[in-house]
C-alpha positions as CSV (number, residue, x, y, z in Angstrom):
1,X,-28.6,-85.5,20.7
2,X,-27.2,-83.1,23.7
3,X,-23.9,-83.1,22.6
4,X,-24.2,-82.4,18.9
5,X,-25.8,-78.7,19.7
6,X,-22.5,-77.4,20.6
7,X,-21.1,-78.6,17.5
8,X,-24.0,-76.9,15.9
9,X,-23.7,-73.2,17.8
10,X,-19.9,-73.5,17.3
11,X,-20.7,-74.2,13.3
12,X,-23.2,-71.3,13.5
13,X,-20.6,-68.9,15.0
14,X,-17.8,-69.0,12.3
15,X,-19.5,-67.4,9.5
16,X,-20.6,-64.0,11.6
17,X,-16.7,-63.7,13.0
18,X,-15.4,-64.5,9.4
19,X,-17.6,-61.9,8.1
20,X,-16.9,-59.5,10.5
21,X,-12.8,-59.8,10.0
22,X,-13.6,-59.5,6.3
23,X,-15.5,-56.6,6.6
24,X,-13.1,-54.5,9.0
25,X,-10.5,-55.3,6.5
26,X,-12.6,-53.8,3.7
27,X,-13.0,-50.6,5.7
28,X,-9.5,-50.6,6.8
29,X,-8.2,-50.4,3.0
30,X,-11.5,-48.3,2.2
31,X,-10.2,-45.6,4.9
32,X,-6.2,-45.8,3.9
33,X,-6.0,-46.6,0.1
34,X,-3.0,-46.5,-1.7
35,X,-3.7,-44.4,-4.7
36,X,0.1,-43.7,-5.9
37,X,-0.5,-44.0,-10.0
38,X,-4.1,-44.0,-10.0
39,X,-5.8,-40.9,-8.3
40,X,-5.4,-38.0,-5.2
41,X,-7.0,-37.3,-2.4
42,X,-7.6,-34.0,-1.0
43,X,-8.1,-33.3,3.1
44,X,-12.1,-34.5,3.6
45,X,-11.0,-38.2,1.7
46,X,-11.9,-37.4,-2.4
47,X,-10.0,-38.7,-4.6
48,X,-9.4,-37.0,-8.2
49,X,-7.9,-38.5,-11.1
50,X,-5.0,-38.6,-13.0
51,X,-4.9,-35.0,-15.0
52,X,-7.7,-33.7,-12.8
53,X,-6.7,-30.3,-10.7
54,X,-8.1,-30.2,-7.3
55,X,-7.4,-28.1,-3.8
56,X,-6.3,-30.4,-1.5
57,X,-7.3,-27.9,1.4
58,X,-9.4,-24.7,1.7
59,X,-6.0,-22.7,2.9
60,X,-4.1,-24.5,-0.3
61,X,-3.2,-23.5,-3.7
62,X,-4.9,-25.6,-6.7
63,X,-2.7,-28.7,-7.3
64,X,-2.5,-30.9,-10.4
65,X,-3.1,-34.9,-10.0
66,X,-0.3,-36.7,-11.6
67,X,0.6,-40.1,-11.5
68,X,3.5,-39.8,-9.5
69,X,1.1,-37.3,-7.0
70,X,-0.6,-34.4,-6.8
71,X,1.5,-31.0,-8.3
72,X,1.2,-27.9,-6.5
73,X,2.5,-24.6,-7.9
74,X,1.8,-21.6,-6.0
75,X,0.6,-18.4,-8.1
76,X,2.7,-15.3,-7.9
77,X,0.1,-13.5,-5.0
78,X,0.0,-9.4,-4.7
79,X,1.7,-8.1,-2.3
80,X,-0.7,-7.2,1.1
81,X,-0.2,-3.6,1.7
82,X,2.0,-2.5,4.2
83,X,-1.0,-0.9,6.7
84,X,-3.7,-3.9,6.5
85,X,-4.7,-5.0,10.3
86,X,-6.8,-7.6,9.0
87,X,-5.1,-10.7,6.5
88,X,-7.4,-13.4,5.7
89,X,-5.4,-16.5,4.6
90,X,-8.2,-19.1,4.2
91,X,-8.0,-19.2,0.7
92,X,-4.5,-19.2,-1.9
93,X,-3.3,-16.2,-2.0
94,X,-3.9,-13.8,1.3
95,X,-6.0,-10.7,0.8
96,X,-6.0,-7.8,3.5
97,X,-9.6,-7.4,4.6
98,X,-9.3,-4.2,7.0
99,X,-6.8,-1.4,6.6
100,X,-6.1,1.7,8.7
101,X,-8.5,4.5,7.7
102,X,-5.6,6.9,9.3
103,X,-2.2,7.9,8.8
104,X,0.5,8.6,11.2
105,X,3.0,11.2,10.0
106,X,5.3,12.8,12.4
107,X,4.5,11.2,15.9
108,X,0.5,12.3,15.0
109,X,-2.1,11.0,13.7
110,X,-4.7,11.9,11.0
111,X,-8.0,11.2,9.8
112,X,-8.6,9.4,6.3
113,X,-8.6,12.7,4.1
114,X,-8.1,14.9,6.5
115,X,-6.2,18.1,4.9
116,X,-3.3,19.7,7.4
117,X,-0.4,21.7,7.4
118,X,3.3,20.7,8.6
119,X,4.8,24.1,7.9
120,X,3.6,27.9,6.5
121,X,4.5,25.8,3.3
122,X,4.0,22.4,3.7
123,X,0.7,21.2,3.1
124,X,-0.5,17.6,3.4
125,X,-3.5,15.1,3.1
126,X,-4.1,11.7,4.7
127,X,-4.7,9.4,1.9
128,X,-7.2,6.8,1.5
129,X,-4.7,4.4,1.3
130,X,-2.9,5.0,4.5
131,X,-0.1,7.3,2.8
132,X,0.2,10.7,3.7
133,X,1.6,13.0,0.1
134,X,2.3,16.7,0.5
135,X,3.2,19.5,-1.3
136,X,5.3,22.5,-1.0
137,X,3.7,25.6,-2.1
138,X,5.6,27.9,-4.9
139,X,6.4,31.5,-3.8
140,X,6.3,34.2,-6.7
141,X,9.3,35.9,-7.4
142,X,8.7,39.3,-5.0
143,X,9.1,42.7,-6.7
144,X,11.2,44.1,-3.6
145,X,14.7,43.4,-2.8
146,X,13.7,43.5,0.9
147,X,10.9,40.9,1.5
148,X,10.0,39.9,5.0
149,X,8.3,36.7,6.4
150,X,5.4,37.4,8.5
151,X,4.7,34.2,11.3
152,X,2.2,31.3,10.4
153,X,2.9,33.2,6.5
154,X,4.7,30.8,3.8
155,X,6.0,33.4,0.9
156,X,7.3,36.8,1.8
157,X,6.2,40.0,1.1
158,X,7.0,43.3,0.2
159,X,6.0,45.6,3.3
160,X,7.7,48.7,1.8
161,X,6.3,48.0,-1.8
162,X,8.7,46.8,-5.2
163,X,11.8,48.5,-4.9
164,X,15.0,47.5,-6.3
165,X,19.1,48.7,-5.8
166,X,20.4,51.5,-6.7
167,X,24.4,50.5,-6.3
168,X,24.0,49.3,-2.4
169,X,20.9,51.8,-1.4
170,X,17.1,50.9,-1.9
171,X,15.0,53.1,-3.8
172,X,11.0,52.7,-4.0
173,X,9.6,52.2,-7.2
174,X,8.2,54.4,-9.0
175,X,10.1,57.9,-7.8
176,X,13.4,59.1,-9.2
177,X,16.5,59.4,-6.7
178,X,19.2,61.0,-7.3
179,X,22.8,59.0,-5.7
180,X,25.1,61.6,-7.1
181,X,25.5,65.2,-8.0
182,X,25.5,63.9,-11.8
183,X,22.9,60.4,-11.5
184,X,19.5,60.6,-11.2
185,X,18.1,56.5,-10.8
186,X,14.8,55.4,-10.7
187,X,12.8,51.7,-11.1
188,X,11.6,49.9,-14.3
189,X,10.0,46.7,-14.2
190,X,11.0,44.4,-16.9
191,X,10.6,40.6,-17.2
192,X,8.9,39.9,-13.8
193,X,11.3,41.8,-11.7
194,X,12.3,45.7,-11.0
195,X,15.5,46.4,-12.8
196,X,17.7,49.9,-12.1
197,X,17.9,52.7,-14.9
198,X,20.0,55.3,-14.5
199,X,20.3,58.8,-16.2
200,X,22.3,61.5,-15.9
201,X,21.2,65.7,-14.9
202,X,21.7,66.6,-18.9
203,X,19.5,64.4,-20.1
204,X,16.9,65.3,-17.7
């Protein structure tokens, strides 16, 4: 009887090493499939069917299972703006998550609404949005033909009071001067600025 119990062990033994083969081969086509006309797979191993969309990654655009494989089209994104520090791009499209809350204008830099001057006339504010917008300032029309520009001053003024020509001399508005023996001239002020009127000794 001894030397039948080898037969019976080796017996005993090929149905556990034929099952095992059989079942690493199952994973093995489990783990790799070959789903070309019948389904997708995305990244973490589930498949999607013919017609289904899916994202084959979180970084990835939606894709459409066909049968000849998945279809990706990437949307048209927005542009990130130009002063974002901080881009996440874990999802389709990027989107900025952080921008500057300054400006830089000139070689300086400026807080996020912060109001300031580039010239007597130039005035400017830093923008929420990173860009910096000013504006020149509009100087009246000055009732003297002699204004001056005082420092840190934008629009000049009249220091001798409206006045206007009288052929190439200045005459103060207001009082009658007489340029010849004949011409007595004197200011009017007439459609925003001081005009010349002259008359002559007879009519005075």
């Amino acid at each position: 009887s001894n030397p039948l119990i080898p037969l019976a062990c080796l017996t005993l033994n090929e149905g556990p090493t034929s099952d095992v083969t059989l079942s690493l081969d199952a994973i093995d086509e489990y783990a790799y499939p070959d789903y070309r006309g019948k389904g997708c797979m995305d990244e973490s191993g589930f498949v999607f069917a013919i017609g289904e969309q899916f994202t084959p990654g979180p970084s990835t655009c939606p894709c459409l299972c066909t049968d000849e494989g998945p279809l990706c089209t990437k949307p048209e994104c927005p542009k990130v703006h130009p002063r974002c520090i901080k881009v996440d791009t874990s999802q389709c499209c990027p989107q900025c998550k952080e921008k500057k809350n300054y400006c830089e204008f000139r070689g300086k830099i400026y807080a996020s609404l912060e109001e300031f001057k580039v010239s007597p006339c130039e005035k400017c504010r830093c923008e929420p949005s990173g860009e910096v917008l000013c504006s020149v300032a509009a100087c009246p029309q000055t009732e003297c033909v002699d204004p001056e520009y005082e420092p840190d001053q934008c629009c000049p003024i009249c220091k001798s009071g409206p006045n206007c020509y009288a052929d190439t001399a200045v005459i103060p508005a207001g009082r009658e001067v007489k340029i010849d023996d004949c011409t007595i001239c004197y200011c009017t002020y007439e459609e925003g600025t001081w005009q010349i009127e002259r008359q002559s000794n007879g009519q005075l």
